[in-house]
C-alpha positions as CSV (number, residue, x, y, z in Angstrom):
1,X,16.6,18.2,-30.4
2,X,15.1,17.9,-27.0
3,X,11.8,18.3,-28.7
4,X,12.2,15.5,-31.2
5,X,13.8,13.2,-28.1
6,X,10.7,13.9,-25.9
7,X,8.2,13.2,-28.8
8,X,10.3,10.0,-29.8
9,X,9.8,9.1,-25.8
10,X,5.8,9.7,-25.5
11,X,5.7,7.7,-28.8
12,X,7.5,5.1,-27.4
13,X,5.7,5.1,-23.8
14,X,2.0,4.9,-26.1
15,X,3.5,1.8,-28.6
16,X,5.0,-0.3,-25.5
17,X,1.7,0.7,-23.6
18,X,-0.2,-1.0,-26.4
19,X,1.5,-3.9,-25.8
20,X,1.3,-3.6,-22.0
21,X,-2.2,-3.7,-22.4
22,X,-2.5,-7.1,-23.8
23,X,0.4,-8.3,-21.5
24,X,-1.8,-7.6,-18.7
25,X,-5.3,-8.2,-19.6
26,X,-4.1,-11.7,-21.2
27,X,-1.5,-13.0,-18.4
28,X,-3.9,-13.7,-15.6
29,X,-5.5,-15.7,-18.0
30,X,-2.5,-17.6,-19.3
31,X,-3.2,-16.3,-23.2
32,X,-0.6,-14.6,-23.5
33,X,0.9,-16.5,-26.1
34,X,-1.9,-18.9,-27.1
35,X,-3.0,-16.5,-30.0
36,X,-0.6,-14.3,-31.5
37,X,-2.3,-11.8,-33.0
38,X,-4.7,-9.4,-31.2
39,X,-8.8,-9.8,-31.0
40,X,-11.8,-8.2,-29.8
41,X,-13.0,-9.4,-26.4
42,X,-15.9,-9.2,-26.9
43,X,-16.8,-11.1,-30.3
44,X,-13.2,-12.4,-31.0
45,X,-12.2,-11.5,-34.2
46,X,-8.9,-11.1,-35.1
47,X,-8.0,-8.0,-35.7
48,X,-6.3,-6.2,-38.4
49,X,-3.0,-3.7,-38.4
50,X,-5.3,-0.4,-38.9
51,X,-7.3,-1.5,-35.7
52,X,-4.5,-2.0,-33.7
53,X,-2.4,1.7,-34.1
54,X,-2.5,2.8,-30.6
55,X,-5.0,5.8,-29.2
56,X,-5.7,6.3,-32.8
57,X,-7.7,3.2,-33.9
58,X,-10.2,3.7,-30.9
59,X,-11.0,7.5,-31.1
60,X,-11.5,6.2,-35.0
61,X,-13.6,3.8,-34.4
62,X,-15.2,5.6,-32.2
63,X,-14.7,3.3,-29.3
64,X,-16.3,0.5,-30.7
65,X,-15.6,-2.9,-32.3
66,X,-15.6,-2.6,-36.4
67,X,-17.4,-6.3,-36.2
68,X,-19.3,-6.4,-33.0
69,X,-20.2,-2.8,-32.5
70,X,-19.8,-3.4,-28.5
71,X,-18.0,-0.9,-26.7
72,X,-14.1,-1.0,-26.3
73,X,-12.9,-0.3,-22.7
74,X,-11.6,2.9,-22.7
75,X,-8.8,1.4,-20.4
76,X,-6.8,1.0,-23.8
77,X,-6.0,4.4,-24.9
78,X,-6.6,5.9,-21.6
79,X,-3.1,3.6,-20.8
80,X,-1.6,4.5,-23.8
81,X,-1.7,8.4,-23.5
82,X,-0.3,7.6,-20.0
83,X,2.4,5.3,-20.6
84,X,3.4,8.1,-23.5
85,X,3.3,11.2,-21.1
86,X,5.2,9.1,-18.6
87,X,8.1,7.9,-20.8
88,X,8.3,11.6,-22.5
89,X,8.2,12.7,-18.3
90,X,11.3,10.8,-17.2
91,X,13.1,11.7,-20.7
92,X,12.4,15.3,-19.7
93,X,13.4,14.6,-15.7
94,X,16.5,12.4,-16.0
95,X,17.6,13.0,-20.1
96,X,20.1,10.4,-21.1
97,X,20.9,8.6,-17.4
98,X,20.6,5.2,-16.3
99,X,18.2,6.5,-14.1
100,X,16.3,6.9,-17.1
101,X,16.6,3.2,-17.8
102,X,15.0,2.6,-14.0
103,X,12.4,4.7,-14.9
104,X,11.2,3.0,-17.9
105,X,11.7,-0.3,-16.7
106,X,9.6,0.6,-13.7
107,X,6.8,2.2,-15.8
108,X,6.8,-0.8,-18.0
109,X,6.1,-3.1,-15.0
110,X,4.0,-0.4,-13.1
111,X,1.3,-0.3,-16.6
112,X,0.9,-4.2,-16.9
113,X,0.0,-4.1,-13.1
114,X,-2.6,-1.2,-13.7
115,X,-4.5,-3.0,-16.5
116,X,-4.3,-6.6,-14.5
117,X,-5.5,-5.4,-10.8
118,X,-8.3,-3.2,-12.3
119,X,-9.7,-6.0,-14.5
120,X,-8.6,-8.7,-12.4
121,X,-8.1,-7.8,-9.2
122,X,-4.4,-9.6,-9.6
123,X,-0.9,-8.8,-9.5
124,X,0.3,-11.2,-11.9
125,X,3.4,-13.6,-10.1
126,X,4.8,-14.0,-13.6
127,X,5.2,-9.9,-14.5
128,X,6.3,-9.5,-10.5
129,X,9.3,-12.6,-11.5
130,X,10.4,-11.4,-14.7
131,X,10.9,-7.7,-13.2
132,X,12.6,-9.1,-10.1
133,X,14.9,-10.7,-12.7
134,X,15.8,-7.5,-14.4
135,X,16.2,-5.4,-11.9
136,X,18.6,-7.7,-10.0
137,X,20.9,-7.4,-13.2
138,X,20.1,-3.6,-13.0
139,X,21.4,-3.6,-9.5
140,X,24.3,-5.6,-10.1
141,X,25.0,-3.0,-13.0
142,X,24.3,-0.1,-11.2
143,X,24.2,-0.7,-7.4
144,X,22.7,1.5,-4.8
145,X,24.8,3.3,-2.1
146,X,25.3,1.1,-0.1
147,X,25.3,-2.1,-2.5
148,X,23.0,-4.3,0.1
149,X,20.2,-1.2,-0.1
150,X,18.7,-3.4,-2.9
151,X,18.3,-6.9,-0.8
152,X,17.3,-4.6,2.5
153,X,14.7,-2.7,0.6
154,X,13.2,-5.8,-1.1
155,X,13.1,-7.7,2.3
156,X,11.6,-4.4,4.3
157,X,9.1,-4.5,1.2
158,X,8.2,-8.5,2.0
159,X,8.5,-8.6,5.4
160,X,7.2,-5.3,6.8
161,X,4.0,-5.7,4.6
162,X,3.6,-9.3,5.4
163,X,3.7,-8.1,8.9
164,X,0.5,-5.4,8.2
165,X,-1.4,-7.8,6.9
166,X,-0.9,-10.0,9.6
167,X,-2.5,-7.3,12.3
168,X,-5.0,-6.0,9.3
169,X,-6.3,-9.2,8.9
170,X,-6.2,-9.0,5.0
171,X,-5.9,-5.4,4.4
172,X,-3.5,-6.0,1.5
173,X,-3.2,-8.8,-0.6
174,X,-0.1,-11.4,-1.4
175,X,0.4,-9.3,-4.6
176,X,1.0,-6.1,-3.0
177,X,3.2,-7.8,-0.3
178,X,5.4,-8.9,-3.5
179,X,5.1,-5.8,-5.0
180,X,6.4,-3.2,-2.3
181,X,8.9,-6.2,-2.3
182,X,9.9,-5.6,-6.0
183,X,10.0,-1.7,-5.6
184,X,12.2,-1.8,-2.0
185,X,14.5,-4.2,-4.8
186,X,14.3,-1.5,-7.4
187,X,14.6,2.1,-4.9
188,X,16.2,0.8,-1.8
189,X,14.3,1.0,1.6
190,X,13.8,4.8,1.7
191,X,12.2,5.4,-1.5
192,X,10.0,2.2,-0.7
193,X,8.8,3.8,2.8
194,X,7.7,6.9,0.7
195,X,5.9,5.1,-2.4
196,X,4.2,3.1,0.8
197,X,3.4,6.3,2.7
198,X,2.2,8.2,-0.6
199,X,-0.1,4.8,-1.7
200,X,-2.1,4.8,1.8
201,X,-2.3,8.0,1.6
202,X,-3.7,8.5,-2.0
203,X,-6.0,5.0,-1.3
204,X,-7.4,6.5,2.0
205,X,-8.2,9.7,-0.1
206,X,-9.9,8.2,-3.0
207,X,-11.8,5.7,-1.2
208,X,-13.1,8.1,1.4
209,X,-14.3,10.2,-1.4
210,X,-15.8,7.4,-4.0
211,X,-17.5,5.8,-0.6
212,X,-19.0,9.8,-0.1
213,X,-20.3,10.1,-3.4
214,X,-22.0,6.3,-3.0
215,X,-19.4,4.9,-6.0
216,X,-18.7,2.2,-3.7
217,X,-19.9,0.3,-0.5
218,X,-17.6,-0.4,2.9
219,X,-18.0,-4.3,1.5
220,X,-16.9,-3.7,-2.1
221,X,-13.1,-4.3,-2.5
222,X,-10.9,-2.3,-4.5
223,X,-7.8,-3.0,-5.9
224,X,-4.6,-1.2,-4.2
225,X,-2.3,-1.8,-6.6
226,X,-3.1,1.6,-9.1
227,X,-2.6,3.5,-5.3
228,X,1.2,1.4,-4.5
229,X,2.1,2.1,-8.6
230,X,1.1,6.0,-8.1
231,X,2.9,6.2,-5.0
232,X,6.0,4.0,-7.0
233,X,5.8,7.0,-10.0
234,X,6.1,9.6,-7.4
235,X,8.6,8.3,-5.1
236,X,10.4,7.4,-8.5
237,X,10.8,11.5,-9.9
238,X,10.5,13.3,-6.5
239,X,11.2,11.0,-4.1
240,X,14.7,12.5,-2.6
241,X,13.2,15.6,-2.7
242,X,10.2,14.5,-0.5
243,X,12.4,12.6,2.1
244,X,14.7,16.2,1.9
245,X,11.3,18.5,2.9
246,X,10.5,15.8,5.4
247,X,13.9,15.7,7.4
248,X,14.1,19.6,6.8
249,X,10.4,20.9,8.0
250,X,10.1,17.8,11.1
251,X,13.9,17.7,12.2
């Protein structure tokens, strides 16, 4: 049974991610419901059902366009397979829980981010509203202990990076600041220090290493919002047990 449940969750996690996919590439844009039906982007033509069945359709087609023959970014099923292993992850970590529902919603609003910063370089206002929405009723569902942890954590998450972009002079952008705001709203202000701790971290380590292997140059900007939604997934599953370690080994 657990079996079957995990499976049902990846195919879940790789349907919704489908979706995901267009929510992000076509919300910066304001397209997101100016054409109902899915097309290439690169010739336009309106796809049909058997182009559109997720991870499938692209290793089928071979990564390319049925019409146009031009390349389909492999940001599409690469998004998928993770949005599928990620919902099947917190099925297997937190099984039937409303943590589980956290989880999911926080995936969901973690992929659209993914797919808009790395095309766009933006952290779409719109997603960042309609997620603050839902997870207030969340909270107001299921509060945190104590019930203000929510508000606190959001404002620490506005405020404090507000505040480090301030001395950086730009360091992070005005989507990140709402972002760590969202997450503080979501985890409370513990779990928000670690998923901030966790992104510098991982973005310090990654860019060190892409500007060492001449990927990139000091002037090329890249977007932190993959690094904050990495640090988010971790602080999400082993967050506590991080913060336990932490207080344990240092104190």
């Amino acid at each position: 049974m657990t079996t079957l449940l995990t499976l049902y969750f990846y195919l879940l996690g790789v349907t919704l991610g489908s979706f995901y996919n267009v929510v992000g590439l076509r919300v910066p844009n304001g397209e997101l419901f100016k054409q109902e039906r899915s097309y290439c982007p690169n010739c336009h033509h309106t796809l049909s059902w058997y182009e559109l069945i997720p991870v499938l359709s692209f290793f089928i087609q071979k990564g390319l366009c049925r019409h146009c023959h031009q390349r389909i970014s492999s940001i599409y099923p690469s998004m998928e397979i993770l949005s599928g292993l990620a919902f099947a992850f917190s099925y297997w970590r937190f099984g039937f829980d409303l943590h589980l529902i956290l989880a999911l919603l926080l995936l969901s609003m973690f992929h659209i981010i993914v797919v808009s910063d790395l095309r766009y370089m933006i952290i779409p206002n719109k997603v960042l509203i309609f997620f603050t929405v839902i997870f207030i009723i969340y909270r107001v569902i299921v509060p945190l202990e104590p019930w203000w942890g929510s508000v606190v954590g959001a404002m620490v998450g506005l405020i404090g990076t507000a505040l480090i972009i301030i001395v950086s002079r730009g360091g992070m952008g005005g989507g990140d600041m709402k972002l760590f705001a969202v997450i503080g709203l979501a985890l409370g202000t513990k779990l928000l220090l670690v998923t901030f701790f966790l992104a510098s971290l991982i973005g310090a380590v990654v860019s060190i290493t892409l500007l060492g292997l001449g990927i990139i140059t000091r002037k090329k900007p890249i977007p932190f919002g993959p690094f904050i939604v990495t640090g988010g997934i971790l602080s999400l599953y082993y967050g506590p047990v991080l913060i336990k370690w932490y207080v344990t080994s240092f104190f």
